[in-house]
C-alpha positions as CSV (number, residue, x, y, z in Angstrom):
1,X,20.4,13.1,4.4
2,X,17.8,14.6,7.1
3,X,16.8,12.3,9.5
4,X,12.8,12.0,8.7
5,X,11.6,12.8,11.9
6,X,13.8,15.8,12.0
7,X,10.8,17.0,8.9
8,X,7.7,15.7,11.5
9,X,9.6,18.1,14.3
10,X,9.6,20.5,12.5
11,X,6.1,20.5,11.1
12,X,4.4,20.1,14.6
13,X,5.8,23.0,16.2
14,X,5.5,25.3,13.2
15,X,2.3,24.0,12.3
16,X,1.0,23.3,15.7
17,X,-2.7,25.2,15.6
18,X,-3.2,23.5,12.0
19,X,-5.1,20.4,11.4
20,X,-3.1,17.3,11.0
21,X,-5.3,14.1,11.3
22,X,-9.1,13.9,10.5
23,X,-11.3,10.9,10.7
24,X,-13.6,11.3,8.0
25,X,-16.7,12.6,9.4
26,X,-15.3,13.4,13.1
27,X,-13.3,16.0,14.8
28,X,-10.1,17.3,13.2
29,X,-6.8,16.6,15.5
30,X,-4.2,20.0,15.1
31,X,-0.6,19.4,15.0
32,X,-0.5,20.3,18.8
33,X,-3.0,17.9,19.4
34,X,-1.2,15.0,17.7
35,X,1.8,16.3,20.3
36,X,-0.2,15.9,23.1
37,X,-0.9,12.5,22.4
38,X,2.4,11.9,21.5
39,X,3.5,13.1,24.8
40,X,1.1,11.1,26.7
41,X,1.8,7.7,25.4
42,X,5.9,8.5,26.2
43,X,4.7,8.9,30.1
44,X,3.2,5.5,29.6
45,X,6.3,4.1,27.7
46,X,8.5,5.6,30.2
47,X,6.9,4.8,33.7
48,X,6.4,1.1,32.1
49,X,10.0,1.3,31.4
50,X,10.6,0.7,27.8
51,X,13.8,1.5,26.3
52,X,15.3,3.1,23.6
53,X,15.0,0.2,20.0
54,X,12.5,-1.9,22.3
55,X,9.5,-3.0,19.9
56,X,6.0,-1.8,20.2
57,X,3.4,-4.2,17.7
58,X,0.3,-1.7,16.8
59,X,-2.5,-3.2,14.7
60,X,-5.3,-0.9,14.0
61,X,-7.3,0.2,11.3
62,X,-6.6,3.7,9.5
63,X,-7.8,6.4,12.3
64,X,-6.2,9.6,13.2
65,X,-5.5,8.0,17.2
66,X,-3.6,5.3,14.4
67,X,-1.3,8.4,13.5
68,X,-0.7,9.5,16.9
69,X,0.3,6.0,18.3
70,X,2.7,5.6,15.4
71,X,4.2,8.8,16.1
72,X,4.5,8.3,19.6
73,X,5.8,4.7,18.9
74,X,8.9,5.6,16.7
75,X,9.5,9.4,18.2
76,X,10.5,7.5,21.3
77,X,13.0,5.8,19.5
78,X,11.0,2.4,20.1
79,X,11.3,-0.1,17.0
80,X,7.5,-0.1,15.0
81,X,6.2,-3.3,14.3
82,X,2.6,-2.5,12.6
83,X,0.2,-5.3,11.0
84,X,-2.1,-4.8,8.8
85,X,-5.7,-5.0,10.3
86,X,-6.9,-8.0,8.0
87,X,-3.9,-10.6,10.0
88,X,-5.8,-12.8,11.6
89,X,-5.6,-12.6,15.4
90,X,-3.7,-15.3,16.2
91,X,-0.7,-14.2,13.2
92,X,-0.7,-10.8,15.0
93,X,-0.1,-12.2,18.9
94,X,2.3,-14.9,17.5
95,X,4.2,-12.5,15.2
96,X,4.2,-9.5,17.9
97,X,5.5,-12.5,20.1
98,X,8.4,-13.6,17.7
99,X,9.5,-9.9,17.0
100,X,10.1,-9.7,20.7
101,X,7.0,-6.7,21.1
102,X,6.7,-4.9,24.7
103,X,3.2,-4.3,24.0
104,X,0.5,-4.1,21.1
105,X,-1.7,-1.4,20.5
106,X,-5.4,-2.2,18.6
107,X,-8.7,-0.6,18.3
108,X,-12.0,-1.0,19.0
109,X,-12.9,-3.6,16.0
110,X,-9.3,-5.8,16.4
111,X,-10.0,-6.0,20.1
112,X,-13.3,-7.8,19.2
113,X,-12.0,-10.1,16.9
114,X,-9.8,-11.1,19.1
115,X,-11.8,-11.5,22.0
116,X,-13.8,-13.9,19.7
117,X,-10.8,-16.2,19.9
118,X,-10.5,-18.2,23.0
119,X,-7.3,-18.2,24.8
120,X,-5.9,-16.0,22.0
121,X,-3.7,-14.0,24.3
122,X,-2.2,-17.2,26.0
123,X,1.4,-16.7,24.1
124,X,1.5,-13.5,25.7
125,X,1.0,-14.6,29.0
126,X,4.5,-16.9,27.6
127,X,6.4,-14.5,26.8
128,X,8.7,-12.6,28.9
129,X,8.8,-9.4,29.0
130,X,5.6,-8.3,27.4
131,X,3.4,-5.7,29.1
132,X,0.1,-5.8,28.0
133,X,-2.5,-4.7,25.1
134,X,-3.8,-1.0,25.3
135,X,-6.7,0.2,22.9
136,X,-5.6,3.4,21.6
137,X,-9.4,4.2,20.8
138,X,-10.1,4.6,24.4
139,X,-6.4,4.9,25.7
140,X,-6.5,2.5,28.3
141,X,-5.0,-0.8,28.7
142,X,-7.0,-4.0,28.0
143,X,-5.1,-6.5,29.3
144,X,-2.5,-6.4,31.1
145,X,0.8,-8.4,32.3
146,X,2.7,-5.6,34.7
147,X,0.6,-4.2,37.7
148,X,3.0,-0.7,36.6
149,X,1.1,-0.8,33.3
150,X,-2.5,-1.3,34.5
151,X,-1.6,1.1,36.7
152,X,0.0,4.1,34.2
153,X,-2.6,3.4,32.1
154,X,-5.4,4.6,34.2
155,X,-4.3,7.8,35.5
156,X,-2.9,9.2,32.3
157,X,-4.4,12.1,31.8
158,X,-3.4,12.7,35.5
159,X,-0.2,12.2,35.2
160,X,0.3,14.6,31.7
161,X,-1.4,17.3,33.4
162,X,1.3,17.0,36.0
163,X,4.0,17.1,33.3
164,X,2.4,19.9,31.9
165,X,0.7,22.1,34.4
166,X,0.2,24.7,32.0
167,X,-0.6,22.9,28.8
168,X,1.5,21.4,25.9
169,X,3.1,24.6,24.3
170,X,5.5,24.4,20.6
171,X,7.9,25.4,22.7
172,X,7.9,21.8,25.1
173,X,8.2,19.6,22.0
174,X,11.3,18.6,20.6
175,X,11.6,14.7,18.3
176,X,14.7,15.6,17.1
177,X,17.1,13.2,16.2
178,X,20.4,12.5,15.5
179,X,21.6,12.4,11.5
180,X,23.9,9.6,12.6
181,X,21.2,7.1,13.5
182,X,20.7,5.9,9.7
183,X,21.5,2.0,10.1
184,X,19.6,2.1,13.0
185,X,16.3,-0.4,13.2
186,X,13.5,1.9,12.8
187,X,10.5,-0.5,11.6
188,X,9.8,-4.1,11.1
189,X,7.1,-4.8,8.3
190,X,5.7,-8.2,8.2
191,X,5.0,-9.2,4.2
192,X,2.5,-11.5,5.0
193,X,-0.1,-12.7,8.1
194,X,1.0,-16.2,8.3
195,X,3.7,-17.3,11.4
196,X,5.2,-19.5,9.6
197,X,8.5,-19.2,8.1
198,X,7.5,-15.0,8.8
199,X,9.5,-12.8,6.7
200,X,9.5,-9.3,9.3
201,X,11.6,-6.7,6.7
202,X,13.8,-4.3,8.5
203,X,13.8,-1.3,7.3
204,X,16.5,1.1,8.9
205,X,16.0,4.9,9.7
206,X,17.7,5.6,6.5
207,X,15.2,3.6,3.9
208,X,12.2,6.1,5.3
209,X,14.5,9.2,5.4
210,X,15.4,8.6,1.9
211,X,11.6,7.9,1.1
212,X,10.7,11.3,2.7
213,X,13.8,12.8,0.7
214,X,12.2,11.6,-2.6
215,X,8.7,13.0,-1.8
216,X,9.9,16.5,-0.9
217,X,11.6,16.5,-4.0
218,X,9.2,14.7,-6.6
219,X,6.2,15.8,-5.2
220,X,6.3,18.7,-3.5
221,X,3.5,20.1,-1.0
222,X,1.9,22.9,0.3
223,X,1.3,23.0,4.1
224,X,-2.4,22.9,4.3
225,X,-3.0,20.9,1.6
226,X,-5.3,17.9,2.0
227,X,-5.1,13.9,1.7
228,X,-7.5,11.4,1.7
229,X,-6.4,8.1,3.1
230,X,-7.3,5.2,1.8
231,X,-4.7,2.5,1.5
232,X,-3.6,0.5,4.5
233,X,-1.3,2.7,7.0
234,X,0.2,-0.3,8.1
235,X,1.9,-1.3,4.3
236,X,4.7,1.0,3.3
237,X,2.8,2.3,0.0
238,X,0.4,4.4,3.1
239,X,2.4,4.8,5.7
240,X,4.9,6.6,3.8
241,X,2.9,9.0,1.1
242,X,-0.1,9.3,2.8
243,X,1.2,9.7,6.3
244,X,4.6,10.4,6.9
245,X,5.6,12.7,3.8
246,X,2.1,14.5,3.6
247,X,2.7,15.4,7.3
248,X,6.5,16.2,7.0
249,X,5.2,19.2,5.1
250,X,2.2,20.7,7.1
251,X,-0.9,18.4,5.3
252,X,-3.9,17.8,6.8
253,X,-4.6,13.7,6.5
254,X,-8.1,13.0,6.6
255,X,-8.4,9.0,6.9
256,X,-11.4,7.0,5.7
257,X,-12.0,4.5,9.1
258,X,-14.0,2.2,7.0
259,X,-13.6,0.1,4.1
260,X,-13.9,2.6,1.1
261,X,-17.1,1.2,-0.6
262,X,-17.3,3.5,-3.7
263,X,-20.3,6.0,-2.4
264,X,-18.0,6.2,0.8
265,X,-15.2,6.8,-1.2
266,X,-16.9,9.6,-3.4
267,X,-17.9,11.4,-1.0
268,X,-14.8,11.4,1.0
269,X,-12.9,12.4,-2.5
270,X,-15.7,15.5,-2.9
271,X,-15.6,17.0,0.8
272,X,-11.3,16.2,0.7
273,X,-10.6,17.3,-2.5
274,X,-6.9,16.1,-2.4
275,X,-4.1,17.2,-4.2
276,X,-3.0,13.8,-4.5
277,X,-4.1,10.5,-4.5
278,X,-3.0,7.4,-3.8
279,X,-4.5,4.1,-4.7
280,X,-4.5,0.9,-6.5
281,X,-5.0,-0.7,-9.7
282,X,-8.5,-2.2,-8.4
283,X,-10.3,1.3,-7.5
284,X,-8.9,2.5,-10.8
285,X,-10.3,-0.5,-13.2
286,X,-13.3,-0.8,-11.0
287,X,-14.5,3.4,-11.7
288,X,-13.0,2.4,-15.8
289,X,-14.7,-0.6,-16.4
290,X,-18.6,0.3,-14.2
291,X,-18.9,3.8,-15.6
292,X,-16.3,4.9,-18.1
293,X,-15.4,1.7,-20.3
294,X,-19.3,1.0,-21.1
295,X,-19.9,4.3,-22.4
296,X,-17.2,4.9,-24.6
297,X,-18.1,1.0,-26.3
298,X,-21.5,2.0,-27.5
299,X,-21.9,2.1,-30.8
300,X,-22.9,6.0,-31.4
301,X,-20.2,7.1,-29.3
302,X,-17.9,4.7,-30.9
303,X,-19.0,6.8,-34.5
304,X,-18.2,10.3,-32.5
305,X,-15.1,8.9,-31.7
306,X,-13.7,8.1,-35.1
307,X,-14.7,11.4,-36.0
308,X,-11.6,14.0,-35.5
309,X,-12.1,17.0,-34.2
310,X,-15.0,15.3,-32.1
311,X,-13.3,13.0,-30.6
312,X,-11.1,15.6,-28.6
313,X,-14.0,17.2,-27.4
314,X,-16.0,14.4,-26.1
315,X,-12.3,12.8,-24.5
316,X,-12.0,16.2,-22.6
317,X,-15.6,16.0,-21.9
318,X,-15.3,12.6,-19.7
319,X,-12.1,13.9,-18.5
320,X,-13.4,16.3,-16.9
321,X,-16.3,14.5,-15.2
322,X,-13.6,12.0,-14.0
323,X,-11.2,14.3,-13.1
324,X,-14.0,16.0,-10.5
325,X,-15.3,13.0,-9.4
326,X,-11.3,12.6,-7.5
327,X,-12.3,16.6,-6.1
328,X,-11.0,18.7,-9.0
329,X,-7.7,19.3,-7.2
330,X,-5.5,16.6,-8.6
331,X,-2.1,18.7,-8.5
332,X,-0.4,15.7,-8.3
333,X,-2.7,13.4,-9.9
334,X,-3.7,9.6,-8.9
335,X,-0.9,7.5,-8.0
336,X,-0.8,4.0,-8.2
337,X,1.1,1.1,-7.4
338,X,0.8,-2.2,-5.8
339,X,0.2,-4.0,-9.1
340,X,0.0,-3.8,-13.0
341,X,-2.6,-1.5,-14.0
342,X,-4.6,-2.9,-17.3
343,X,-3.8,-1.9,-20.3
344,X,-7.1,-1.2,-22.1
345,X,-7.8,1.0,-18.8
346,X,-4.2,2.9,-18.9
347,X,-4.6,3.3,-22.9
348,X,-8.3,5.4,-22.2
349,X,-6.4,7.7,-19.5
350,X,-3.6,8.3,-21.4
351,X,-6.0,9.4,-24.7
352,X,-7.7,11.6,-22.1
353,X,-4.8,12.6,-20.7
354,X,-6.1,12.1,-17.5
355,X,-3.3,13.2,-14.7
356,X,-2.0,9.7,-13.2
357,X,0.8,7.8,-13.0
358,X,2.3,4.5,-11.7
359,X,5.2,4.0,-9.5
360,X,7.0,1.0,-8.1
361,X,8.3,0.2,-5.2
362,X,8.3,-3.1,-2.6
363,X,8.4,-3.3,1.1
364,X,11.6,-3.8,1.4
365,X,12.7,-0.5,-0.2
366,X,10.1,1.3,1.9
367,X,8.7,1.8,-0.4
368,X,9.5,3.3,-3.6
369,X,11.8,2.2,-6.6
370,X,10.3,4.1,-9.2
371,X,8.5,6.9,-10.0
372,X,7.9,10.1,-12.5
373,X,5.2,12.6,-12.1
374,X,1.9,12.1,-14.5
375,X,3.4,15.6,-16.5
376,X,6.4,13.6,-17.6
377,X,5.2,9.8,-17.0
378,X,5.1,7.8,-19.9
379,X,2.7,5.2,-20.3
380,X,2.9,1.7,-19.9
381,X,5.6,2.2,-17.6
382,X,6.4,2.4,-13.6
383,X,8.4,5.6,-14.2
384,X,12.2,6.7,-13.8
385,X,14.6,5.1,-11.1
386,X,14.7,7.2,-8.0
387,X,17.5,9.0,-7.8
388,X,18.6,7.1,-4.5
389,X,19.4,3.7,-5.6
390,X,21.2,1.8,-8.5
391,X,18.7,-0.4,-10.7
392,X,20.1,-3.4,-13.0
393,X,18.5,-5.9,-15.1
394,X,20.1,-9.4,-14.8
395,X,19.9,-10.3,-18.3
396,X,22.2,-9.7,-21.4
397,X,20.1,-6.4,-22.7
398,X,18.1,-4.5,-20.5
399,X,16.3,-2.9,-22.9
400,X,15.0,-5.7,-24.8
401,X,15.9,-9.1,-23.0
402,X,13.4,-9.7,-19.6
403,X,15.4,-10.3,-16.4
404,X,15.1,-10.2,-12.6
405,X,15.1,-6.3,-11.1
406,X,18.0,-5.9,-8.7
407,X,18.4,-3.1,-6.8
408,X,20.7,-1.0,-4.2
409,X,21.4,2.0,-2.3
410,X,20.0,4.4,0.8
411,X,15.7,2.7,0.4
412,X,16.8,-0.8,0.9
413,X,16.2,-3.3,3.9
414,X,18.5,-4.1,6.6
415,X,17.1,-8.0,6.0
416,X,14.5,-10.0,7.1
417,X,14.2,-10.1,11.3
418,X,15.2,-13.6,12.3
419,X,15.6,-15.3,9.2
420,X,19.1,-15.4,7.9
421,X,18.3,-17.7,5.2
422,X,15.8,-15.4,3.5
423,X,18.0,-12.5,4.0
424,X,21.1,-14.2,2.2
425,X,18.7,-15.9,-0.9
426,X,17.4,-12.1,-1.3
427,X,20.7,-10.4,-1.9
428,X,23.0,-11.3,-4.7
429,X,27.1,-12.2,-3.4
430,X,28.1,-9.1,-4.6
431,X,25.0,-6.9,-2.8
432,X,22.2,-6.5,-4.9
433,X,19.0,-7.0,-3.4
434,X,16.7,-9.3,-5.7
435,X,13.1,-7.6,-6.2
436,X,11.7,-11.3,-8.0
437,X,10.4,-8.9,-10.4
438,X,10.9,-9.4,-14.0
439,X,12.0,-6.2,-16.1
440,X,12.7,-4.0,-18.4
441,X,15.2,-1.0,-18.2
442,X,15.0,1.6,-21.0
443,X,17.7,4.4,-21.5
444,X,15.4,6.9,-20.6
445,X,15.7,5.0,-16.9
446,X,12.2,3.9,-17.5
447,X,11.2,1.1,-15.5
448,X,9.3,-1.8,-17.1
449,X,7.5,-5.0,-15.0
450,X,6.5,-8.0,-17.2
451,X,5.8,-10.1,-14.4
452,X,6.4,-12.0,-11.2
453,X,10.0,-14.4,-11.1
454,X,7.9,-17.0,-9.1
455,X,4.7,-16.7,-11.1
456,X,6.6,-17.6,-14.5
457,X,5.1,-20.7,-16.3
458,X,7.8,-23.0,-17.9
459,X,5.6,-24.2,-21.5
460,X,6.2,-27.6,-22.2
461,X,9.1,-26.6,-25.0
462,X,11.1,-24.4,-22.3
463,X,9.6,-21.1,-23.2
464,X,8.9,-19.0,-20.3
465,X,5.9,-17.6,-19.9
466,X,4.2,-14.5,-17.8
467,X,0.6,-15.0,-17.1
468,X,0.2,-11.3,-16.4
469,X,0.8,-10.4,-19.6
470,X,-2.2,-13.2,-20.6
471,X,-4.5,-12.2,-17.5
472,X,-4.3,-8.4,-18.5
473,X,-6.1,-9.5,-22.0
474,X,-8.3,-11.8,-20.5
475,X,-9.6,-9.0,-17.9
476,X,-10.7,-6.9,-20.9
477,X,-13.2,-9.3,-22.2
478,X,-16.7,-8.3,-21.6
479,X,-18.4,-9.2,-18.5
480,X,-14.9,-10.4,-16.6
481,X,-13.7,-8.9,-13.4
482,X,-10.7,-11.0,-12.9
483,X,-8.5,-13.9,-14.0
484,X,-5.4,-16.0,-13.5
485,X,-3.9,-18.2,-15.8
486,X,-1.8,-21.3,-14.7
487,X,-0.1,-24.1,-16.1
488,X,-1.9,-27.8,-16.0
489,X,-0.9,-31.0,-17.6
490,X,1.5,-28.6,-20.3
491,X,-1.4,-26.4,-21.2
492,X,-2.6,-23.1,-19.6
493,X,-6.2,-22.7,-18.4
494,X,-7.7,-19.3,-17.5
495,X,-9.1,-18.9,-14.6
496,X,-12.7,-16.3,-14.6
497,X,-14.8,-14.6,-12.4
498,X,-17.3,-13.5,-14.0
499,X,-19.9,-10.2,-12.9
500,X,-22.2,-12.6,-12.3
501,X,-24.8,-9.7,-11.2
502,X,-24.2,-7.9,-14.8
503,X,-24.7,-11.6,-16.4
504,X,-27.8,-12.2,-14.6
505,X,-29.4,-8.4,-15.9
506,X,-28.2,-8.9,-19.3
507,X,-30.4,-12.0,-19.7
508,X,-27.6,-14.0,-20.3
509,X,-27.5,-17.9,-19.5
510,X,-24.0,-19.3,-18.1
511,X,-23.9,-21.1,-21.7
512,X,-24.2,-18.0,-23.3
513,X,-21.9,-16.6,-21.7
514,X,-19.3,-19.3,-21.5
515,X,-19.3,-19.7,-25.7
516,X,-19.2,-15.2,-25.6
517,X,-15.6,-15.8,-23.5
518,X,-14.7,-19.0,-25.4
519,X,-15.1,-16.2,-28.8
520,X,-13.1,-13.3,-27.2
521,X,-10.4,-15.9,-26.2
522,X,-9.7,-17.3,-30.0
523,X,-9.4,-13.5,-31.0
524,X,-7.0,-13.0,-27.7
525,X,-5.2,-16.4,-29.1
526,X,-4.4,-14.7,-32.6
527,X,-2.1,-12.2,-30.9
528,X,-0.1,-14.5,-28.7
529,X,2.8,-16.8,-29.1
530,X,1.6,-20.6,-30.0
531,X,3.5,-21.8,-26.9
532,X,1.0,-19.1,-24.5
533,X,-2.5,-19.6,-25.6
534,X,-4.9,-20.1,-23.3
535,X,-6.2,-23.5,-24.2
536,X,-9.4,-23.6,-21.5
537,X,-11.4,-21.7,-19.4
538,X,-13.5,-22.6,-16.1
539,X,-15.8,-19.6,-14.8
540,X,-15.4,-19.4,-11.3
541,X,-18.2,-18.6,-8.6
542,X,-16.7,-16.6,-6.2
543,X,-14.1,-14.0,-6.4
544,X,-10.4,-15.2,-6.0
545,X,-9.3,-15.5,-2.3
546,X,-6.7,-12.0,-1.9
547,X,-4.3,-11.0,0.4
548,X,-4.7,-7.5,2.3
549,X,-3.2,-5.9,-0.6
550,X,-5.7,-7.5,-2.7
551,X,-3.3,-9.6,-4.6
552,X,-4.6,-12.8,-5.9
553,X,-3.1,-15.8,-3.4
554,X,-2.1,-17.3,-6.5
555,X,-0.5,-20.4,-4.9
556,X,-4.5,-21.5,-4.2
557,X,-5.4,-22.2,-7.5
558,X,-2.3,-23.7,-9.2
């Protein structure tokens, strides 16, 4: 197995006048650009004196000077430690604290929350060692603990042009490493924002080698091809297919700075035109349910449909709009992943045969588990086991009988950084790594998720029960945009926001519309075991507090 930033090496010096990074909207960075960044920040690590598997913390949101400080970061052989931009300040300083960071690198918009925050940089005035914050934005340092790094940090520019009296040339750059170095610490990913009990996964060089392996294989690129960013490039799912694979082979990453509102979105996806996508459930069953859902459910088009012959022609026709409202240049097709993706939605795509697919993975496999391109994808699934790790089901029949994912082989974690206990619960005794994913496993090496181990409901008469598999019903009722289902007093009680701005143009009171939901859940009832009905309902006002992957914090509402 290739080292992975053997692949980024190897890209920047043969694609060095090619564009690499792009902020949507803004000037275009080549690969010998991204170099020349990367060469400046080393003169800053190395005059400051940081050493070789020291930790650097960088929270920022997704820009192309984001890239180039990663890059910089981990072809130094420093130890990444990036949070996601939605951590609240004081997570990120304690967490950088407690992962032992030299420094932590933000932009323009974390630098003002924090300032917000009085005393907020007070641990790091604690902790010994630490240098300072720089804001990669304007590339200079913020605040500082180490006269050396003040220092550095203002005559940069000065100091590279020094280095390089004639200018950064291919030739100068070498980030080769050593194919040896595969158990070594590469990257600490913190699951969640809270300090408490933190669980920072380790990921080794080998987990993102083996990630990049996959993706050369699986979905292979053309150098010059183009990606539009959107996920978070701090959570594996990003970092890894829209950053580090797509650059591995010569792409040009165009990131979207701000949060991707869907006209900002649109007309990122029509300048971009990407031949790949990758998003989540939400963006998909958001586009379904606003414009494609509500058409296909009138009542003349619900006659066309019926009709054969006319049915395939008005499919393709919506198809076809959909499929150029991504850019017309899905070669690869929308990828999703983070979550379930609904099955009324998946069941229109796949009649349309719309190119998409889902895949599973977790953080601590960096991510990916399982995946099979949208030509040979079959529905309903998360696609084949990759062919890098070892999948089992811990139950009696895989195929039939729901049990806990376990998983092993070159993608998985290290552990958890400074938590021993959480490291041994995770892996079994004889070193499987638990995903607390319940599952199927078909013989076609299909992967199936039914649900969350920690989210099951225990009915009063022992039967265990997923509330996914309850929510996904409940979010195809008219006029609901999300649910949760949970266990009170032995019965369970869904949970619904309503789109209370549809409700509202529709006439509709909040009786109305509660005995409307109250119909659709007796029909929901008649396909579900007795011991999983939904028994009540309360219509919430607000949208369900999320976490920045935008999964439900379902802990709030049991």
């Amino acid at each position: 197995m290739e080292h992975y930033l053997n692949h980024i090496n190897a890209a920047i010096k043969q694609y060095w006048d090619k564009p690499a990074f792009c902020n949507f909207g803004a000037e275009t960075l080549t690969y010998g650009d991204v170099a020349a960044g990367i060469e400046k920040y080393h003169i800053l690590f190395k005059e400051c004196g940081i050493k070789k598997d020291d930790k650097i913390a960088l929270c920022a949101r997704n820009s192309a000077q984001w890239g180039v400080a990663y890059l910089a970061i981990v072809t130094y052989d420093a130890v990444i430690v990036p949070f996601l931009p939605d951590f609240l300040p004081k997570s990120v300083v304690e967490l950088s604290c407690f992962s032992d960071c030299k420094m932590l690198f933000v932009d323009n918009d974390i630098l003002r929350a924090f300032n917000r925050e009085q005393e907020i940089f007070k641990p790091f005035e604690e902790k010994e060692g630490f240098l300072g914050v720089y804001n990669l934005m304007k590339m200079e340092a913020v605040v500082s603990y180490d006269s050396n790094f003040e220092k550095v940090s203002a005559d940069l520019d000065g100091k590279f042009s020094q280095k390089f009296p004639k200018g950064i040339t291919a030739e100068l750059v070498d980030y080769s490493k050593s194919n040896d170095e595969m158990e070594r610490l590469a990257l600490i990913s913190f699951t969640s924002g809270t300090s408490s009990a933190p669980k920072g996964v380790m990921l080794p060089v080998r987990s993102l080698s083996s990630n990049i392996r996959f993706g050369h294989a699986a979905i292979p690129a053309n150098p010059g091809g183009h990606i539009l960013s959107i996920l978070p490039l701090a959570h594996m799912f990003g970092m890894t297919f829209d950053f580090l694979y797509p650059l591995s082979v010569g792409c040009k990453i165009t990131m979207l700075t701000q949060k991707p509102t869907p006209a900002r979105l649109l007309a990122a996806l029509a300048e971009v035109k990407p031949f790949m996508f990758l998003t989540v459930p939400m963006v998909i069953e958001k586009v379904f349910k606003s414009k494609v859902i509500p058409t296909l459910k009138k009542p003349a088009m619900r006659i066309a449909l019926a009709i054969p012959g006319l049915n395939r022609l008005i499919l393709r026709g919506v198809r076809n709009k959909l499929y150029n409202t991504f850019g017309g240049n899905l070669l690869h097709g929308v990828i999703i992943g983070g979550a379930a993706l609904n099955k009324e939605v998946e069941m229109w795509m796949k009649k349309m045969k719309f190119p998409y697919c889902v895949g599973y993975g977790m953080t601590e496999c960096g991510p990916i588990i399982s995946f099979r391109h949208w030509t040979e994808f079959t529905p309903t699934s998360c696609g084949a086991l990759v062919r890098y790790l070892e999948l089992r089901i811990d139950s009696n029949n895989p195929a039939k009988v729901l049990g806990e994912i376990q998983v092993k082989g070159d993608n998985v974690m290290l552990g958890y950084y400074k938590n021993e206990e959480a490291t041994r619960a995770v892996f079994t005794k004889d070193g499987w790594m638990r995903t607390g994913d319940m599952g199927l496993f078909d013989k076609k090496e299909n992967v199936y998720i039914k649900g969350r181990c920690k989210n099951m409901i225990l009915s009063a008469s022992g039967q265990n029960i997923y509330p996914e598999e309850i929510e996904d019903k409940l979010n195809n009722i008219p006029y609901v945009v999300e649910s949760l289902a949970v266990g009170r007093k032995n019965a369970i009680i869904g949970l619904i926001v309503p789109n209370w701005d549809a409700v509202k143009a529709d006439g509709l009171t909040r009786e109305e519309l509660e005995k409307m939901i109250r119909e659709e859940i007796k029909k929901i009832n008649v396909d579900l075991p007795a011991y999983s009905r939904v028994n009540d309902i309360e219509l919430r006002p607000e949208p369900f507090e999320k976490t920045p992957k935008q999964s439900i914090k379902r802990f709030m509402y049991q």
